[in-house]
C-alpha positions in Angstrom: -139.6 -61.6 19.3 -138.3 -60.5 22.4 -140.2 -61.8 26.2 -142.8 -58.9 26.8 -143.9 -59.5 22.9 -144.6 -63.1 23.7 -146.5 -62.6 26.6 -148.3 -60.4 25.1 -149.0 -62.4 21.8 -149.6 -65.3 24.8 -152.2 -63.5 27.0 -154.2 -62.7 23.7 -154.7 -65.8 22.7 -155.4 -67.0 26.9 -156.7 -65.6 29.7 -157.1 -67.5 33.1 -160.3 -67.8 34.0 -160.5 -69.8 37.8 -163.4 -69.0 39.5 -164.7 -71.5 42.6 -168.4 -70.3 43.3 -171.3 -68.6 40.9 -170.3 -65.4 39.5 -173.8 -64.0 41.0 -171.9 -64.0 43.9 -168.7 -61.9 43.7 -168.1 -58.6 44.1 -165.3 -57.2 41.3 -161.8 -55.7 42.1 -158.9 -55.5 40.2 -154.8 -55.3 40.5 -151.9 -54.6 38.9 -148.7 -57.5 38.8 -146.2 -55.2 38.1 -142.4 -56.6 37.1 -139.4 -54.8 36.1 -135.6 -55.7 35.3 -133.3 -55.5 37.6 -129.6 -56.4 35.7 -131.3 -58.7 33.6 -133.3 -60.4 35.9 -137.2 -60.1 36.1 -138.8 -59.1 39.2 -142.2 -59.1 40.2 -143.5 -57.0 43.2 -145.7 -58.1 45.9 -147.3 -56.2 48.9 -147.8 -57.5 52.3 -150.9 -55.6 53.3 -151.2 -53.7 56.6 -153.0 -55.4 59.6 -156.6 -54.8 59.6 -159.5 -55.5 61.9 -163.2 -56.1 62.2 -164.9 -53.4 63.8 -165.5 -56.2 66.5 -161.7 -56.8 67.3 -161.1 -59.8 64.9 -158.6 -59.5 61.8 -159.9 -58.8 58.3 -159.7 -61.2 55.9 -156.6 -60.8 53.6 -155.1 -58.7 56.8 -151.3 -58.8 56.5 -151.0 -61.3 53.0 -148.9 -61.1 50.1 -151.0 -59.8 47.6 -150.6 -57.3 44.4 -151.6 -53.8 44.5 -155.1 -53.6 44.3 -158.4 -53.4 45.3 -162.5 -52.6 44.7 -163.7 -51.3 41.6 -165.6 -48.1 42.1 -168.7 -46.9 40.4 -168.3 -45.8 36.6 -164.6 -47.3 36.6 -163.1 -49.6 34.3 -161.3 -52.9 35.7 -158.3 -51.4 34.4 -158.9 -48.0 35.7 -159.1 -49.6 39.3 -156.1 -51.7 38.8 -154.2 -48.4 37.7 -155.9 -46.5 40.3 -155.0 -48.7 43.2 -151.3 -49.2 42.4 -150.7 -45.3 42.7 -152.6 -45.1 45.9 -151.1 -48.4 47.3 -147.3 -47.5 46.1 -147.3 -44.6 44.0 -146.6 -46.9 40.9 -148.2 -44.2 38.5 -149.6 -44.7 34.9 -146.4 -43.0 33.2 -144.1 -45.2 34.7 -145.3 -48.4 33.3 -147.4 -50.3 30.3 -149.7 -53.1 30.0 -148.9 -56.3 28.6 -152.1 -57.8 28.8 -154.4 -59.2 31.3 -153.9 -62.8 33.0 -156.9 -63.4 33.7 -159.9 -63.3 36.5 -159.3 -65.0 39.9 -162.0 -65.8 42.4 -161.0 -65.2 46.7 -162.6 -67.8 48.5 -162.7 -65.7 51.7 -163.8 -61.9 51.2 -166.1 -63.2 47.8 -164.5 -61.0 45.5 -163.8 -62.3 41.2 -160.7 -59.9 40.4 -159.1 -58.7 37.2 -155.1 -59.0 37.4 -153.4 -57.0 34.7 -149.7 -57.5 33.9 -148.1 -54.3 34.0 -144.3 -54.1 32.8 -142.3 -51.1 34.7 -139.9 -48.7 32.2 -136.9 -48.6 34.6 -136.1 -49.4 38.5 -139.0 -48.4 40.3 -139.4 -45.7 42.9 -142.1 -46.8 44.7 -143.6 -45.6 48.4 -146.3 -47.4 50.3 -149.4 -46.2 51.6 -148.7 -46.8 55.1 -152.6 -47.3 55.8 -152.7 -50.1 53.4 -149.3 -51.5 52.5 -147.1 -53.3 55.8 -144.1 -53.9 53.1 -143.2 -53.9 49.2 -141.5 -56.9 47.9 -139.8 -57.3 44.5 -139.2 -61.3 44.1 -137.2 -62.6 41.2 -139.1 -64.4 39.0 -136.5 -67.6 38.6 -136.5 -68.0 42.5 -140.5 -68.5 42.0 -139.7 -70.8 38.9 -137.5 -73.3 41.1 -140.2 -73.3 44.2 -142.8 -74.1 41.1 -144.8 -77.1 40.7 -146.7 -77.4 38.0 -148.6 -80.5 39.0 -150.9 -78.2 41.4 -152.9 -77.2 39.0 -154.1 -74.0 40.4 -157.5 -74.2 37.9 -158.1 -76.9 40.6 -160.3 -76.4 44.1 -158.4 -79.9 45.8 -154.4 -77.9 45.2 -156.0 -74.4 46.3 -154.5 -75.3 50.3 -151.6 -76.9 48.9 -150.2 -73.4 46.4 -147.9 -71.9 48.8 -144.7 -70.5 47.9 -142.4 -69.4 50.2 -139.3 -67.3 50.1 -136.8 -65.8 52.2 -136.5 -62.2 51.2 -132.2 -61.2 51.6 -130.8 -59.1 53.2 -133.5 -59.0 56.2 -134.3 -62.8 56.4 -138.0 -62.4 56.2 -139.2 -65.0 54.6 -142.8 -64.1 53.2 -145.8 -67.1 51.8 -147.1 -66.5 48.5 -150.4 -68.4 48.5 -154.2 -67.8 47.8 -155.5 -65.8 45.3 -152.1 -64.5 44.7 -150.6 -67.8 44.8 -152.8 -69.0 42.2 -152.0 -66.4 39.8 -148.2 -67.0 40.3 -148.6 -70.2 39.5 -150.5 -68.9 36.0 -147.9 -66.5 35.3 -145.3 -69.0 35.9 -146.8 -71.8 33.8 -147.5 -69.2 31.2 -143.4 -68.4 31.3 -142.6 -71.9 30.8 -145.0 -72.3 28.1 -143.3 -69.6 26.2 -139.7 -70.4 26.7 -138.4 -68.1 29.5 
């Protein structure tokens, strides 16, 4: 059984479910955590999201973070529809180009109020991909064993005392921008991370 099988086998059996408020009060989005091979390495891609700001001058909430591609599910859509939808808009990652492993789970923003559906979506192939300047500041690939050696498992991201504490920070090369992985998106790192571990990665 080769990796993608097992996390696929794994994310049937679990799903994270780590939500910190009633579900009467999110709204629903969805995203894509897209990864590829890159000489035998796995990458995962991140965005930084383009500044953004309140029609009375202050920044928007989740303006300029590392996040995945995604956003709001529209009417009469699926939450994997949205997902898939959102990562061509956001950086032309389209449906041919890639396959779903499974879902990780559902993860709750504390900010903006939103419960969203993050699928796992393995890349066929070195990506081409091309932001949507509107939206997208950057596009990040991060390899996944540079994540495993910032990881600590002992911040259980299922709990609400470690949510300020999740941060992982790296330095991208080359440029020597070093981005913060925290949040939402931090929280489902550390899931997808843990998960790795769990199935011998």
């Amino acid at each position: 059984m080769n990796l993608f099988e097992k996390i696929e086998l794994h994310l049937g059996n679990h799903q994270n479910i780590i939500r910190f408020g009633s579900p009467l009060d999110f709204r629903s989005a969805a995203t894509l955590l897209p990864f590829y091979e890159q000489n035998g390495e796995l990458q995962i891609i991140y965005i930084q999201r383009a500044k953004s700001f309140l029609p009375d001058g202050r920044e928007a909430a989740h303006s300029g973070q590392i996040a995945f591609p995604g956003g709001k599910i529209e009417n009469g859509e699926t939450e994997l529809e949205a997902a898939i939808r959102e990562a061509e808009e956001e950086i032309n990652l389209e449906e041919k180009d890639f396959t779903i492993v499974g879902k990780l789970g559902e993860f709750s923003t504390h900010v903006s109020g939103f419960l969203t559906h993050i699928f796992l979506a393995r890349i066929d192939g070195e990506p081409d991909l091309k932001m949507c300047e509107d939206e997208v500041a950057d596009i990040v690939a991060v390899p996944v064993d540079a994540l495993l050696d910032l990881h600590r498992p002992e911040l259980d991201a299922h709990n609400w005392v470690n949510v300020m504490k999740l941060h992982y920070h790296w330095q991208v090369p080359m440029t020597g921008k070093e981005i913060c992985i925290w949040g939402m998106t931090g929280r489902a790192t550390w899931c997808l991370l843990e998960m790795l571990n769990e199935i011998g990665f």
